[in-house]
C-alpha positions, 0 to 999 in steps of 0.5 A: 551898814548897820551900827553895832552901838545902836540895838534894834527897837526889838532889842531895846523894847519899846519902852526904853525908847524915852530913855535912851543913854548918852551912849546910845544917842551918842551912837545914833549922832555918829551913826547919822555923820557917817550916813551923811558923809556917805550919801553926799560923797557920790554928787562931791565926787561928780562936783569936784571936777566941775569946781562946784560944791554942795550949795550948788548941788543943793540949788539945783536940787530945789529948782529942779524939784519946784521949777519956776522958784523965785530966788527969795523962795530959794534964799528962804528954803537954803537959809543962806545969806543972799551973798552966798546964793548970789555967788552959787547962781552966777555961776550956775547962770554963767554956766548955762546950768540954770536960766533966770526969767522975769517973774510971771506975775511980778516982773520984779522977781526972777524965777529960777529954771534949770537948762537942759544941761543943769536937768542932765547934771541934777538927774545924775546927782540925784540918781546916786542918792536915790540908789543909795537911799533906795537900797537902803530902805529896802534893808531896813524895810518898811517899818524901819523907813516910817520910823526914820522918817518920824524921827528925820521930821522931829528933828526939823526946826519950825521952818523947815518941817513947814517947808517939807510939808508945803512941798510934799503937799504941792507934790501930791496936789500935781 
């Protein structure tokens, strides 16, 4: 699991953390492709004999984690054009995996929920990805864990980091 070209910050020293080489972020970039290409592989291979993909893996993601999300709350936190959406909710709607209702306080907007069917298929999607994350920091412990989300944050553009806040903030308020 671990990347032999990336060395433990006990190994480098806090300070050479600034100044890391090319290499070394090089390593760190390969290392994060590889982790992706893992974490996403277990919900491809559940998606892959349901002729879905990664976008409909990651709207079922969003509605399950805020039901009641309008669908330009969803565009905006997808950062997909509403062409592409559309496609991936007519058939999540066709389907019968996610409902559209009017809105509650402006009928012209339409909120998204997920049936019990798309709650059954969101729950095993994630229940891999959690197991993965889980052990994973569970290895690097604790320490390791703030640290990677720190860095996880820095990477995130305006938007996004505002995003991430306002749904962990929304989940802490419940």
């Amino acid at each position: 699991m671990k990347n032999p070209a990336i060395k433990p910050v006990t190994e480098q020293g806090p300070e050479n953390l600034l100044f890391l080489t090319d290499d070394q972020i090089r390593g760190g970039i390969e290392a994060f492709f590889f982790a992706y290409r893992a974490f996403t592989s277990d919900p491809d291979e559940i998606l892959a004999g349901m002729d879905y993909g990664r976008a409909h893996h990651r709207a079922l993601h969003f509605i399950a984690r805020k039901p009641g999300l309008t669908v330009s709350d969803l565009l905006d936190i997808l950062s997909v054009t509403k062409q592409s959406l559309n496609r991936v909710l007519r058939t999540l709607l066709e389907d019968g995996l996610v409902e559209s209702r009017v809105g509650r306080r402006d009928r012209r907007e339409r909120q998204l929920f997920l049936s019990e069917a798309g709650s059954e298929l969101e729950k095993r999607l994630s229940e891999a990805q959690r197991a993965r994350v889980r052990a994973a920091y569970r290895a690097a412990g604790p320490q390791a864990v703030a640290g990677f989300r720190m860095v996880l944050e820095a990477m995130m553009d305006e938007g996004g980091a505002r995003q991430f806040r306002e749904m962990r903030n929304a989940e802490t308020r419940e």
